[in-house]
PDB file of N, CA, C and O in Angstrom:
ATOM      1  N   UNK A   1       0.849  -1.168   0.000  1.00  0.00           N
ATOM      2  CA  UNK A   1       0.000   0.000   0.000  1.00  0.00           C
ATOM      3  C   UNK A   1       0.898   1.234   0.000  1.00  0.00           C
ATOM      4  O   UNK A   1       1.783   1.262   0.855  1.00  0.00           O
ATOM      5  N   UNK A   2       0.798   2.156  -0.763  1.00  0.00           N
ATOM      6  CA  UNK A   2       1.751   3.503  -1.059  1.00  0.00           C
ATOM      7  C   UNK A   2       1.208   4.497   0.186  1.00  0.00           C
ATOM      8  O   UNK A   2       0.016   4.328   0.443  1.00  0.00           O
ATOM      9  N   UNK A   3       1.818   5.384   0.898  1.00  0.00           N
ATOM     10  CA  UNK A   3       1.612   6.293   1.358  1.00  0.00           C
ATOM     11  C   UNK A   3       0.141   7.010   1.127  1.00  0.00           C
ATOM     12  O   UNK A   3      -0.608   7.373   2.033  1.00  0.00           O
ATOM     13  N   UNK A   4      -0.101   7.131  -0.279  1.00  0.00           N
ATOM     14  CA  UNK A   4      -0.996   8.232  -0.290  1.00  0.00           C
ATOM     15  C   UNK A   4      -1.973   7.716  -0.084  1.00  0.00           C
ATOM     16  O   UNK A   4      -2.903   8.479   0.177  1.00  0.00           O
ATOM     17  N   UNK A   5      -2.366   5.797  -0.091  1.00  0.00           N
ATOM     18  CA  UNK A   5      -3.253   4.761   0.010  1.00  0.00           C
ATOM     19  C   UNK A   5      -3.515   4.962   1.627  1.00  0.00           C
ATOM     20  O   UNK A   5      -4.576   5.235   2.187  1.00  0.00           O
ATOM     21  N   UNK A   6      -2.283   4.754   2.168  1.00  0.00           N
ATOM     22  CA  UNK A   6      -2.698   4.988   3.659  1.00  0.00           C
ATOM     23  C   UNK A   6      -2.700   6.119   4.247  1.00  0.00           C
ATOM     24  O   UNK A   6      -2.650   6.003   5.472  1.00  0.00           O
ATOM     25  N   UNK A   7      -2.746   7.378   3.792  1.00  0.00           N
ATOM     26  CA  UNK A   7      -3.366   8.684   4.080  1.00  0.00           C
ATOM     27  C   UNK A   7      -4.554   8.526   3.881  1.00  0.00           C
ATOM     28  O   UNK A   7      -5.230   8.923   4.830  1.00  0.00           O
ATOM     29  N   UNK A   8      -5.321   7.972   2.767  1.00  0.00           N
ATOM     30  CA  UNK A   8      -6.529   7.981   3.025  1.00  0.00           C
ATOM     31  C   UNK A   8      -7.181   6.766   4.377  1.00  0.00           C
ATOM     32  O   UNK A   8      -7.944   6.852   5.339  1.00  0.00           O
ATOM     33  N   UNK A   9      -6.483   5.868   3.835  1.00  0.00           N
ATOM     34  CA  UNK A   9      -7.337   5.358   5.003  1.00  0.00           C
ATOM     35  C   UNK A   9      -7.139   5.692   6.734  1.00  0.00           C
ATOM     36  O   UNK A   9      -7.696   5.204   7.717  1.00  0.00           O
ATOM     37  N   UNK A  10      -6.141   6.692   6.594  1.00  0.00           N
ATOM     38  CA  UNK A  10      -6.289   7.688   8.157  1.00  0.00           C
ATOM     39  C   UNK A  10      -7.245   8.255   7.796  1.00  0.00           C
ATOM     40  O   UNK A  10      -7.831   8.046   8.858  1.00  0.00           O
ATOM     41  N   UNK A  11      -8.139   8.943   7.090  1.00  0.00           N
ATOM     42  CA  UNK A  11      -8.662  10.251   6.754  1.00  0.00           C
ATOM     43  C   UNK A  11      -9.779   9.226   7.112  1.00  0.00           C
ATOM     44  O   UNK A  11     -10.449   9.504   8.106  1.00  0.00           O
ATOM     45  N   UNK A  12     -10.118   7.900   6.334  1.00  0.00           N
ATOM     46  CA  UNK A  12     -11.625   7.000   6.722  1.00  0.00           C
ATOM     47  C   UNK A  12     -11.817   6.832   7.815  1.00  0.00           C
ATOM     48  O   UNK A  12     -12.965   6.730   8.246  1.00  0.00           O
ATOM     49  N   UNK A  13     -10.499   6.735   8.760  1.00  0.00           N
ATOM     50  CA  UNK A  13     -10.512   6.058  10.123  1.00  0.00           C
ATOM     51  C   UNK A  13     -10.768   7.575  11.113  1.00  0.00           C
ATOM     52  O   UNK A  13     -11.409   7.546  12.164  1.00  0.00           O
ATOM     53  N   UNK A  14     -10.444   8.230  10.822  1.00  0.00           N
ATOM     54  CA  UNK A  14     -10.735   9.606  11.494  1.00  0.00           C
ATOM     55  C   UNK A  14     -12.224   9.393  11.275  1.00  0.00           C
ATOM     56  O   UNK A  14     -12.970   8.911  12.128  1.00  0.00           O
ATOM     57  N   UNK A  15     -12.633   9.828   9.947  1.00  0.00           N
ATOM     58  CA  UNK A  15     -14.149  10.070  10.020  1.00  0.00           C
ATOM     59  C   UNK A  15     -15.056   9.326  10.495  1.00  0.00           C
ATOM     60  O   UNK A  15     -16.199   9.782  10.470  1.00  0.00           O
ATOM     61  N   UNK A  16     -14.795   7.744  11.161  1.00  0.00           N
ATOM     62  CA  UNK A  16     -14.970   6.689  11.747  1.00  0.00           C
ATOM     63  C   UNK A  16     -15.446   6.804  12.964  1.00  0.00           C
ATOM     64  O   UNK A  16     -16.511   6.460  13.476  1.00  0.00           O
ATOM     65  N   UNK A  17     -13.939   7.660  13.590  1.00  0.00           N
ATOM     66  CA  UNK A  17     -13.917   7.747  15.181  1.00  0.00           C
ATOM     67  C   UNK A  17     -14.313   8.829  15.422  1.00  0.00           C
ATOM     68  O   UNK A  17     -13.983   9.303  16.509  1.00  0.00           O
ATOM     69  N   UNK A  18     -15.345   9.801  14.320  1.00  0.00           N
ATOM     70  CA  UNK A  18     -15.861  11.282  14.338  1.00  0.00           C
ATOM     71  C   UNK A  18     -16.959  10.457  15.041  1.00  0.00           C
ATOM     72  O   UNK A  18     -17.292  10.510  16.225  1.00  0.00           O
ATOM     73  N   UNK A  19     -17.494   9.611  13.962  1.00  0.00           N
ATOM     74  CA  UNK A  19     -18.677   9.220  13.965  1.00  0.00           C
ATOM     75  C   UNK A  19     -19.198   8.522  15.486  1.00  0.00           C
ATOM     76  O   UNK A  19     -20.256   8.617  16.108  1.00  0.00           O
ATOM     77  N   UNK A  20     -17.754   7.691  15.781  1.00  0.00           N
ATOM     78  CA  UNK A  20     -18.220   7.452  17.347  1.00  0.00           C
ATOM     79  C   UNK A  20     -18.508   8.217  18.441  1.00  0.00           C
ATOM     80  O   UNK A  20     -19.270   7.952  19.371  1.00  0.00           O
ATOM     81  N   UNK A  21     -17.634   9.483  18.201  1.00  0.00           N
ATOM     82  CA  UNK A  21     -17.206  10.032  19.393  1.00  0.00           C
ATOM     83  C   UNK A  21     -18.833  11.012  19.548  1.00  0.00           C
ATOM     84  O   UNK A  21     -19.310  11.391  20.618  1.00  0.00           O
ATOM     85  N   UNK A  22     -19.426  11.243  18.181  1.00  0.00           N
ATOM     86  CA  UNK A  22     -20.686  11.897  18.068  1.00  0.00           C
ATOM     87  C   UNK A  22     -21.967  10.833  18.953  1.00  0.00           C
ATOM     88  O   UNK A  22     -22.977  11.186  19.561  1.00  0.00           O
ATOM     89  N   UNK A  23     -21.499   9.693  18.746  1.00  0.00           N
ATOM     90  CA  UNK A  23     -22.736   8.575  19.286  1.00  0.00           C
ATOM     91  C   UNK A  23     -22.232   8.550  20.644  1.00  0.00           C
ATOM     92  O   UNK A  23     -23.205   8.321  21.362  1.00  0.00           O
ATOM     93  N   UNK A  24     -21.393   8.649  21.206  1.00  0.00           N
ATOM     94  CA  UNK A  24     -20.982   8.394  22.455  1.00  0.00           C
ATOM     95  C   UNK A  24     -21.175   9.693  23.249  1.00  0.00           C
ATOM     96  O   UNK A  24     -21.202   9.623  24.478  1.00  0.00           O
ATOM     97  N   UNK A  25     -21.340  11.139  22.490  1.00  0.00           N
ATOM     98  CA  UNK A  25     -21.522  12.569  23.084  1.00  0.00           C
ATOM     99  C   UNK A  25     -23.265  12.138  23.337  1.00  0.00           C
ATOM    100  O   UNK A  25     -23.762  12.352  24.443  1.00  0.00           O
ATOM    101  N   UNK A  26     -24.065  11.549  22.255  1.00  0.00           N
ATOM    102  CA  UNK A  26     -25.171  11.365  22.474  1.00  0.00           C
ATOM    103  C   UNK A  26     -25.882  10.433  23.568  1.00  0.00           C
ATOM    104  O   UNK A  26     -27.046  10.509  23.962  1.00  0.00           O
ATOM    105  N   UNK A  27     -25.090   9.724  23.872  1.00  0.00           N
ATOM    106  CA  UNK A  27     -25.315   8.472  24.427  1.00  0.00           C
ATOM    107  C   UNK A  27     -25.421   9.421  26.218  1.00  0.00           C
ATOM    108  O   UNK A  27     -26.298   9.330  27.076  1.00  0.00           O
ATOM    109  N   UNK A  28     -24.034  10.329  26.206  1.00  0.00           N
ATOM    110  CA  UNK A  28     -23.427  11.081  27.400  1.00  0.00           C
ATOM    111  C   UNK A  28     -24.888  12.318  27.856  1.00  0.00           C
ATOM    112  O   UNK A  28     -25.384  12.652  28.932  1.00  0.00           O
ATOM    113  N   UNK A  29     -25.121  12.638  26.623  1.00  0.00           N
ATOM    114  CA  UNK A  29     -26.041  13.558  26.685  1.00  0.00           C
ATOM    115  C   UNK A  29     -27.362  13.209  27.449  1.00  0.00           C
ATOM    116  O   UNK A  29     -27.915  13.685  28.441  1.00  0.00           O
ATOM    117  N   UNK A  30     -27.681  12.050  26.469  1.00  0.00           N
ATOM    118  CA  UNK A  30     -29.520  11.563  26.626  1.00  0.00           C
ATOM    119  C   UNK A  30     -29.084  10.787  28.184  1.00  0.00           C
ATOM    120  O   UNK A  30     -30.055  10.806  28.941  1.00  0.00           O
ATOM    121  N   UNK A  31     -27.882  10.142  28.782  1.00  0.00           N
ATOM    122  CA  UNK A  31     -27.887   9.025  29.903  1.00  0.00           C
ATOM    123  C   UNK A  31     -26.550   9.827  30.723  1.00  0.00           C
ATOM    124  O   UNK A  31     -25.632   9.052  30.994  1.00  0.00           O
ATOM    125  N   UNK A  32     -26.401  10.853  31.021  1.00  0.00           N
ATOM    126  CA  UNK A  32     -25.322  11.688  32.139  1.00  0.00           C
ATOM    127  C   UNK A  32     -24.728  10.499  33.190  1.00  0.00           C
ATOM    128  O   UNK A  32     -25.461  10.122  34.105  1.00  0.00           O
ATOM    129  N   UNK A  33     -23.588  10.012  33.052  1.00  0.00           N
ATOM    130  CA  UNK A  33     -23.257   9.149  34.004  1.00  0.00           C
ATOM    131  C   UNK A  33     -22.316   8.960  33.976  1.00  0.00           C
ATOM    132  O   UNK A  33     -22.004   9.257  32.823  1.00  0.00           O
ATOM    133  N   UNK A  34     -20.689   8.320  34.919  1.00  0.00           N
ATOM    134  CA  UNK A  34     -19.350   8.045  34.610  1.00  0.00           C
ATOM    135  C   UNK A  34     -19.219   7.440  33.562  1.00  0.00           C
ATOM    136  O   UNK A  34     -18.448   7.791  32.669  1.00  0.00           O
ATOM    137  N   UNK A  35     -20.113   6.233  33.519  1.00  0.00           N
ATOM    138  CA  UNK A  35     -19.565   5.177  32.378  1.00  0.00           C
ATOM    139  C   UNK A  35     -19.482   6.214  30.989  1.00  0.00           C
ATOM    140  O   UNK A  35     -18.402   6.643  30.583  1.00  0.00           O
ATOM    141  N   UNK A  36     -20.508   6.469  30.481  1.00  0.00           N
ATOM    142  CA  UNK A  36     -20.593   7.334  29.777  1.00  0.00           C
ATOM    143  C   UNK A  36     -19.785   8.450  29.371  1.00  0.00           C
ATOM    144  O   UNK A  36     -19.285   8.629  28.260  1.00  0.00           O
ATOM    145  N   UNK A  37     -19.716   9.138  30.328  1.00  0.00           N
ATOM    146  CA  UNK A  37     -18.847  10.273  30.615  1.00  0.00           C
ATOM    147  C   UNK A  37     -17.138   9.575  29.967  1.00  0.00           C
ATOM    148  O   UNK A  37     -16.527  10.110  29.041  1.00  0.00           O
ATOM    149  N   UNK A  38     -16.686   8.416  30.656  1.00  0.00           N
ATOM    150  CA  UNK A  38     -15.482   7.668  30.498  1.00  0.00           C
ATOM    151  C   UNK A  38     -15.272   7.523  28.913  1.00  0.00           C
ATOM    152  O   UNK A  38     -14.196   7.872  28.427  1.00  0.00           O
ATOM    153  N   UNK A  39     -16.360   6.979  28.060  1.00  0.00           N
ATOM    154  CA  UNK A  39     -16.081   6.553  26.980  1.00  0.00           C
ATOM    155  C   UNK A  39     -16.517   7.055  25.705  1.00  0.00           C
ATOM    156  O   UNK A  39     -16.581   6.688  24.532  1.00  0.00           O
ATOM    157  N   UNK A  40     -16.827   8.179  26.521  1.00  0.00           N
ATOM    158  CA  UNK A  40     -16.781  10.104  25.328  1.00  0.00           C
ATOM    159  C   UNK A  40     -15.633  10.528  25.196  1.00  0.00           C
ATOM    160  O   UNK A  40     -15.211  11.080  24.180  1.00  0.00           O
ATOM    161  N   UNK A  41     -14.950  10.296  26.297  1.00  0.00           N
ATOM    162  CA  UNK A  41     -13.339  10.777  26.825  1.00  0.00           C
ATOM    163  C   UNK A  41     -12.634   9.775  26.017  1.00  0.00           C
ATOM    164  O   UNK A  41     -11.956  10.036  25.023  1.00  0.00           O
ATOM    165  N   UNK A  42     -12.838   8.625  26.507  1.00  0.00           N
ATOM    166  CA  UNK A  42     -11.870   7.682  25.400  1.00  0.00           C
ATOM    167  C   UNK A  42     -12.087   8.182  23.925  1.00  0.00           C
ATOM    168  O   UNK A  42     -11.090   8.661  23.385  1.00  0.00           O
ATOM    169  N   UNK A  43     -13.404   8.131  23.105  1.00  0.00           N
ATOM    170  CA  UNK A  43     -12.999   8.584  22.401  1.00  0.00           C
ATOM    171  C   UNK A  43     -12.933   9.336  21.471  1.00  0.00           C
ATOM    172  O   UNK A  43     -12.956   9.085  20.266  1.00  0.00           O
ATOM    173  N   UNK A  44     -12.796  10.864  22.320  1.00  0.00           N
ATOM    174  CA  UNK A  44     -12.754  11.801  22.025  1.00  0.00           C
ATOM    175  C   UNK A  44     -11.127  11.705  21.626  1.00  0.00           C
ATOM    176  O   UNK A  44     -10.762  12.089  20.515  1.00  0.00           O
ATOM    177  N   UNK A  45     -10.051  11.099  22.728  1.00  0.00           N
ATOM    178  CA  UNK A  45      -8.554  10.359  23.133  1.00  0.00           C
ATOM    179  C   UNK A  45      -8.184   9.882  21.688  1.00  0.00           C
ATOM    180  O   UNK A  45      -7.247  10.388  21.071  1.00  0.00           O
ATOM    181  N   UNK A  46      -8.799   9.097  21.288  1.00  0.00           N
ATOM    182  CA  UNK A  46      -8.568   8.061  20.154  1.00  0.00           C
ATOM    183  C   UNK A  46      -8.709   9.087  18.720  1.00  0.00           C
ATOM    184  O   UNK A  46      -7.962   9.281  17.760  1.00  0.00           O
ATOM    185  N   UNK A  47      -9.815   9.522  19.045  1.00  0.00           N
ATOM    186  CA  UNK A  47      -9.716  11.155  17.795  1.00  0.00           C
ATOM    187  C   UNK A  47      -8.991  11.432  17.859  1.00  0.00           C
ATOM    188  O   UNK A  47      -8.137  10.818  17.220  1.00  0.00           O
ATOM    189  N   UNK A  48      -8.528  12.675  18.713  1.00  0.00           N
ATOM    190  CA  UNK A  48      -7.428  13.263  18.888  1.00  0.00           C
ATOM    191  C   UNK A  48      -6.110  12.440  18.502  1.00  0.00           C
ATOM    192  O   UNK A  48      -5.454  12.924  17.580  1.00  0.00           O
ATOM    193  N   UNK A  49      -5.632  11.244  19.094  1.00  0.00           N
ATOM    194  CA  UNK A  49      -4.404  11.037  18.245  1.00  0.00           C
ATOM    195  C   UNK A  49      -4.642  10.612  16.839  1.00  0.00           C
ATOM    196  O   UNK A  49      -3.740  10.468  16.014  1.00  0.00           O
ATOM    197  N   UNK A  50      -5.749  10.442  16.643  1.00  0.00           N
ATOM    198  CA  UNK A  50      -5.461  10.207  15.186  1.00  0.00           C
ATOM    199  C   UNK A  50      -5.243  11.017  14.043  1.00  0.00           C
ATOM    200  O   UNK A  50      -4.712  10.689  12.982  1.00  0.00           O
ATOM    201  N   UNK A  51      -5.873  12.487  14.498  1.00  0.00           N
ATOM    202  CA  UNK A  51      -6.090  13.448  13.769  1.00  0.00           C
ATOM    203  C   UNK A  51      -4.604  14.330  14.175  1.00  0.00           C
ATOM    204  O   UNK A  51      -4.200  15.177  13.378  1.00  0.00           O
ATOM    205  N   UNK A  52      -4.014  14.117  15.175  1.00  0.00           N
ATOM    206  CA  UNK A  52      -2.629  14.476  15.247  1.00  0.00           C
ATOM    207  C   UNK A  52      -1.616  13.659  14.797  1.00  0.00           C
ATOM    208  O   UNK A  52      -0.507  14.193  14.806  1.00  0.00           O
ATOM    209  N   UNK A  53      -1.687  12.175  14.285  1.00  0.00           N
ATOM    210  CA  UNK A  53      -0.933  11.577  13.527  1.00  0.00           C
ATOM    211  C   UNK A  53      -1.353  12.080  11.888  1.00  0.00           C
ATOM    212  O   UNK A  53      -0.432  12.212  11.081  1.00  0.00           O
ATOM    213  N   UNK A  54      -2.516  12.297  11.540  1.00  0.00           N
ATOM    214  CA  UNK A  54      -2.999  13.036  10.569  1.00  0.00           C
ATOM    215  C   UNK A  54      -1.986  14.034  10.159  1.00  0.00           C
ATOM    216  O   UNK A  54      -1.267  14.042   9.160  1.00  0.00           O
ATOM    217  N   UNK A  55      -2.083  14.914  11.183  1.00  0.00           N
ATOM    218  CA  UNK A  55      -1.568  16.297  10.800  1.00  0.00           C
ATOM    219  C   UNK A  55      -0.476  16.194  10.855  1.00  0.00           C
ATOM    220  O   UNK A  55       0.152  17.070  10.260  1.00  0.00           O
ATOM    221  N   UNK A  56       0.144  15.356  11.409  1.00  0.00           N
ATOM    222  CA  UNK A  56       2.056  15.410  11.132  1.00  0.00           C
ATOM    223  C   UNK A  56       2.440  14.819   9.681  1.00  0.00           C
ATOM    224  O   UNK A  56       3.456  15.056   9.027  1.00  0.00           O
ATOM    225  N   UNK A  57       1.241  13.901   9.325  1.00  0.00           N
ATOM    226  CA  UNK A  57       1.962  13.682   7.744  1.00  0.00           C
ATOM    227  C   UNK A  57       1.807  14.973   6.810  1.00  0.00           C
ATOM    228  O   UNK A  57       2.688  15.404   6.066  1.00  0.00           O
ATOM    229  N   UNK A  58       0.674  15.451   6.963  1.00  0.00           N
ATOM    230  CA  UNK A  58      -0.454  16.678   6.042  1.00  0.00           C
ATOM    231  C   UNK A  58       0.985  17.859   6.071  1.00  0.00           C
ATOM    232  O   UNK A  58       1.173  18.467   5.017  1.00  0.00           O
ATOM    233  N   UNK A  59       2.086  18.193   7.421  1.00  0.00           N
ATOM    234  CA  UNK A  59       2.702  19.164   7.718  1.00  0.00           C
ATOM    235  C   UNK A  59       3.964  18.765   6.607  1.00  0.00           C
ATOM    236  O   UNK A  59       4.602  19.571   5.930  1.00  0.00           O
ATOM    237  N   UNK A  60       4.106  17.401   6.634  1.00  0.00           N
ATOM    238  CA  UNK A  60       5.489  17.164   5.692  1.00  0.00           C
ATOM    239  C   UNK A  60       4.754  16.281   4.616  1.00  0.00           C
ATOM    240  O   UNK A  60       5.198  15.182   4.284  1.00  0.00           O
ATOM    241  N   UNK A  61       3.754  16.753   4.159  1.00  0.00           N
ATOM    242  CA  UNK A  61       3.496  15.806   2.523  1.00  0.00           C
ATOM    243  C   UNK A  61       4.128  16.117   1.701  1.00  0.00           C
ATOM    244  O   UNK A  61       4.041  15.212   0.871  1.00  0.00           O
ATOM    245  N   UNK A  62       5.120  17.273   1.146  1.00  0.00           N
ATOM    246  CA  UNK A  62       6.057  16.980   0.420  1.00  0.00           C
ATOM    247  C   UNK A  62       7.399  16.303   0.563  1.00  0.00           C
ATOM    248  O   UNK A  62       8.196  16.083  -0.349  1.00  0.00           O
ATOM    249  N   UNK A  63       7.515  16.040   1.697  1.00  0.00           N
ATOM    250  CA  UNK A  63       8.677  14.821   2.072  1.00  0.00           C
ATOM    251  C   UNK A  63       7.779  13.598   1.912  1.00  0.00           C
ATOM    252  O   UNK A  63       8.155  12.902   0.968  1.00  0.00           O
ATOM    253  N   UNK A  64       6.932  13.225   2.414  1.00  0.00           N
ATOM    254  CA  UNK A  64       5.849  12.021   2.221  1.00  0.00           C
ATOM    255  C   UNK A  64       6.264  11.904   0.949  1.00  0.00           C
ATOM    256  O   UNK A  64       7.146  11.065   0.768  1.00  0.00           O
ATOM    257  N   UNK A  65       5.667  12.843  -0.507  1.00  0.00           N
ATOM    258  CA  UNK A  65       5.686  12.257  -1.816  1.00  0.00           C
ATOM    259  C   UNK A  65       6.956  12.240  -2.606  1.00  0.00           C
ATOM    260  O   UNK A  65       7.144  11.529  -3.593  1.00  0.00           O
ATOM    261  N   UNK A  66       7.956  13.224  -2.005  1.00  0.00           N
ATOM    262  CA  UNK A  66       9.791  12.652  -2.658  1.00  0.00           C
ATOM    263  C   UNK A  66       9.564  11.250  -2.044  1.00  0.00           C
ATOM    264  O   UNK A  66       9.364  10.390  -2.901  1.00  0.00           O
ATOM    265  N   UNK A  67       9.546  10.759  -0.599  1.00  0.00           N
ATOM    266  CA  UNK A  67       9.954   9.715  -0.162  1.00  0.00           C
ATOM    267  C   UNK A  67       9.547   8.513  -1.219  1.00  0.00           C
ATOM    268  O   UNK A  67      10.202   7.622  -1.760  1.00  0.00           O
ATOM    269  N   UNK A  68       8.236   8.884  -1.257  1.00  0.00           N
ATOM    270  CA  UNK A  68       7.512   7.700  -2.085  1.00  0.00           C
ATOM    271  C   UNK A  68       7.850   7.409  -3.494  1.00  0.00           C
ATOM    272  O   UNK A  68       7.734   6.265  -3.933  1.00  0.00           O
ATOM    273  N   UNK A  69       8.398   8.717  -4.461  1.00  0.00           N
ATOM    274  CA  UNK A  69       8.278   8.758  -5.550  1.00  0.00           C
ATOM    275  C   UNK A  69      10.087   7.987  -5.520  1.00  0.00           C
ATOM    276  O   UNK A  69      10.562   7.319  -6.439  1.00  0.00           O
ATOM    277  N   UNK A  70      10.711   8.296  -4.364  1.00  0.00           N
ATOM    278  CA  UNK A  70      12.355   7.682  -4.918  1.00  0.00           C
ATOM    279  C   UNK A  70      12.079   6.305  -4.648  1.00  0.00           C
ATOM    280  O   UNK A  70      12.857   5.434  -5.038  1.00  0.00           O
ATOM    281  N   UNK A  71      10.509   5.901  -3.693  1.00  0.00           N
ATOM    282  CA  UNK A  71      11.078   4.170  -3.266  1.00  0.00           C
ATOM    283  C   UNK A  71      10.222   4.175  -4.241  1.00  0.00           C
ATOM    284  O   UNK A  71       9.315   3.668  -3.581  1.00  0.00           O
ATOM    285  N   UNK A  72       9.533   4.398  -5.754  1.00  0.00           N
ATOM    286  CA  UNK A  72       9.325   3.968  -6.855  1.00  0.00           C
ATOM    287  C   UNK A  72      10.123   3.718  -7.687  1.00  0.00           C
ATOM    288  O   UNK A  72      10.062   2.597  -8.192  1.00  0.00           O
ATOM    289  N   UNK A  73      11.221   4.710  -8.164  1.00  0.00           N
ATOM    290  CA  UNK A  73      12.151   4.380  -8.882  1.00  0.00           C
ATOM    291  C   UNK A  73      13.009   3.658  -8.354  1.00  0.00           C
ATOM    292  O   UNK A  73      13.798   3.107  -9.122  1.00  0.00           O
ATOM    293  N   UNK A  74      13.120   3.468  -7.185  1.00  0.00           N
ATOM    294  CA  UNK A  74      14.188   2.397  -6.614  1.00  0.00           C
ATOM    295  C   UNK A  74      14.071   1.479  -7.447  1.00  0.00           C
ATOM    296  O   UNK A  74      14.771   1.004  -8.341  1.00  0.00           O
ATOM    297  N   UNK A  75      12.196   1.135  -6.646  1.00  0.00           N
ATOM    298  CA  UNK A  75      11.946  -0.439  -7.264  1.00  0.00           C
ATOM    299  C   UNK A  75      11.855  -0.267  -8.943  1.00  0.00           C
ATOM    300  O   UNK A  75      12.263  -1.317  -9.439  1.00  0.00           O
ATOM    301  N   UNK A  76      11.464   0.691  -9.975  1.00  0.00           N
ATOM    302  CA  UNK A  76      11.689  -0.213 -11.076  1.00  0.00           C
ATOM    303  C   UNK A  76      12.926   0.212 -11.425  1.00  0.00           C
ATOM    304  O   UNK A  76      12.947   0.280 -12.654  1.00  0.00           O
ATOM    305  N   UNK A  77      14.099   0.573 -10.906  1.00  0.00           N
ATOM    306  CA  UNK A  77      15.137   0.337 -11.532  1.00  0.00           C
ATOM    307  C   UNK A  77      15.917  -0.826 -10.649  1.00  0.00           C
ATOM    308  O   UNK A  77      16.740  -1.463 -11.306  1.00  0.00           O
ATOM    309  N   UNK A  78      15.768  -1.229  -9.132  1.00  0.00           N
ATOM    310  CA  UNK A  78      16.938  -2.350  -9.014  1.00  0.00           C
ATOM    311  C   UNK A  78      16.164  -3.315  -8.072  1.00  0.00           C
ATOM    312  O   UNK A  78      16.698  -4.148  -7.340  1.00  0.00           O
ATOM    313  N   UNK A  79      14.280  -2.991  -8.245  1.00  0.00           N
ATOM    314  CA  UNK A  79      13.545  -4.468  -7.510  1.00  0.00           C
ATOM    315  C   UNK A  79      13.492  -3.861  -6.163  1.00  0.00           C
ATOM    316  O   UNK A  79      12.542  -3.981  -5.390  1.00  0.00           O
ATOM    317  N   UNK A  80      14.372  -3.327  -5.980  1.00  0.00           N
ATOM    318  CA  UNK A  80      14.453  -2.995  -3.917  1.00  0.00           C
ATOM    319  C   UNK A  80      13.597  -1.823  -3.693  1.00  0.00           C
ATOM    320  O   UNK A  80      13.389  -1.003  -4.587  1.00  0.00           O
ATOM    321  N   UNK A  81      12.981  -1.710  -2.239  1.00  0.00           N
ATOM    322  CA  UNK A  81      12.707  -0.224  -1.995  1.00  0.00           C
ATOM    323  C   UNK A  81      13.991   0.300  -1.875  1.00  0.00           C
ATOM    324  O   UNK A  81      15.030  -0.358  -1.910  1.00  0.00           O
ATOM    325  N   UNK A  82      13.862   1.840  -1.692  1.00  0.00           N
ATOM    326  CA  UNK A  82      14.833   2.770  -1.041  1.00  0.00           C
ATOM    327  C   UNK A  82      15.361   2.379  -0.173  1.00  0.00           C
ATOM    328  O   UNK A  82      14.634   1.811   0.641  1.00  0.00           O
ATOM    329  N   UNK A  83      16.657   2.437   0.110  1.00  0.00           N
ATOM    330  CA  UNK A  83      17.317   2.415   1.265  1.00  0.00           C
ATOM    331  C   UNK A  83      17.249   3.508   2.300  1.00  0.00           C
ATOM    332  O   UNK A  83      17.226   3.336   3.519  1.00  0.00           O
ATOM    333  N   UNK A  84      17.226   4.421   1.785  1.00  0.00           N
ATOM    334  CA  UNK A  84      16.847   5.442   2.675  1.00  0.00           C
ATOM    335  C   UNK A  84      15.717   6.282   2.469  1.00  0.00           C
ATOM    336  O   UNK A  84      15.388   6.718   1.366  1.00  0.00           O
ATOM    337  N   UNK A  85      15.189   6.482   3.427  1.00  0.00           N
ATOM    338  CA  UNK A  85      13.809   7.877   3.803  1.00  0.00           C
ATOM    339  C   UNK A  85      14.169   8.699   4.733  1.00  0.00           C
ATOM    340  O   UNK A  85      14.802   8.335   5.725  1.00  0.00           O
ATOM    341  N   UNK A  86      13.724  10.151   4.463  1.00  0.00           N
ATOM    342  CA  UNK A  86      13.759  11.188   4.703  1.00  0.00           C
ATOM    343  C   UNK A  86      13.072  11.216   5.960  1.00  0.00           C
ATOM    344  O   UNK A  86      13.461  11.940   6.876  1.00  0.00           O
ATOM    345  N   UNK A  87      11.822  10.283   6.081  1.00  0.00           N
ATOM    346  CA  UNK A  87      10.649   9.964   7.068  1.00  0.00           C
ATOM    347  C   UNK A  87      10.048   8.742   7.050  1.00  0.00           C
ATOM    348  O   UNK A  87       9.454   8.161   6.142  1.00  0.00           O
ATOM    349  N   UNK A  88      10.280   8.433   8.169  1.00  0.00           N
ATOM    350  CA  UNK A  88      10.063   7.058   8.755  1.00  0.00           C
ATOM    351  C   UNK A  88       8.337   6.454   7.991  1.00  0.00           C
ATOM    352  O   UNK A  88       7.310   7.108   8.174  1.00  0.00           O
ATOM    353  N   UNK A  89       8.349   5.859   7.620  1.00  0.00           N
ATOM    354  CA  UNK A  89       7.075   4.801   6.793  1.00  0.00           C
ATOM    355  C   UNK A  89       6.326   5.220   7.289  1.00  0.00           C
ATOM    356  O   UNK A  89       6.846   5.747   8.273  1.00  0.00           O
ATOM    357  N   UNK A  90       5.171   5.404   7.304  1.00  0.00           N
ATOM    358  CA  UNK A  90       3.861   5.252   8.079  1.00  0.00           C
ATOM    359  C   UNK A  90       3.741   4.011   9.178  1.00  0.00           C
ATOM    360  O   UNK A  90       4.518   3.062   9.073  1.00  0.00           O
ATOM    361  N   UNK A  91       2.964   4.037  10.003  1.00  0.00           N
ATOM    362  CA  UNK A  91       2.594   3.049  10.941  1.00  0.00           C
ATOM    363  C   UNK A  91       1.088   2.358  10.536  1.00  0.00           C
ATOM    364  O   UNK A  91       0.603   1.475  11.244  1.00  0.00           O
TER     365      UNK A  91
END
């Protein structure tokens, strides 16, 4: 999967954990209680880093797409990725 493949699927997984964190504000809203309260917070938690792993690629996407475009020519000129990156792979 190339970089820009798994930028999007941060961007799906964000809008994912939008979607929870909206059912879980509702859940907090209509039923006021710790449990509740706890797992708005979680994941509100789980948003938040994701949308801050988000934004650290979004800050260097032009290192993101040199990186990607040299471990292309790597591979069709000698089969290998790059030996070196500018920035560590995605997770």
């Amino acid at each position: 999967m190339s970089e820009l493949e798994e930028i999007g699927e941060m961007i799906r997984n964000a809008m994912r954990l939008v979607e929870q964190a909206q059912e879980a504000g509702e859940q907090l809203r209509n039923h006021t209680n710790r449990e509740n309260l706890d797992e708005f917070r979680r994941q509100v938690q789980e948003l938040h880093a994701e949308l801050s792993r988000l934004q650290q690629v979004l800050q260097h996407e032009s290192t993101y797409s040199l990186d990607e475009l040299i471990d292309l020519l790597s591979r069709m000129f000698s089969d290998h990725p790059a030996a070196y990156r500018r920035i560590p792979p995605l997770e």
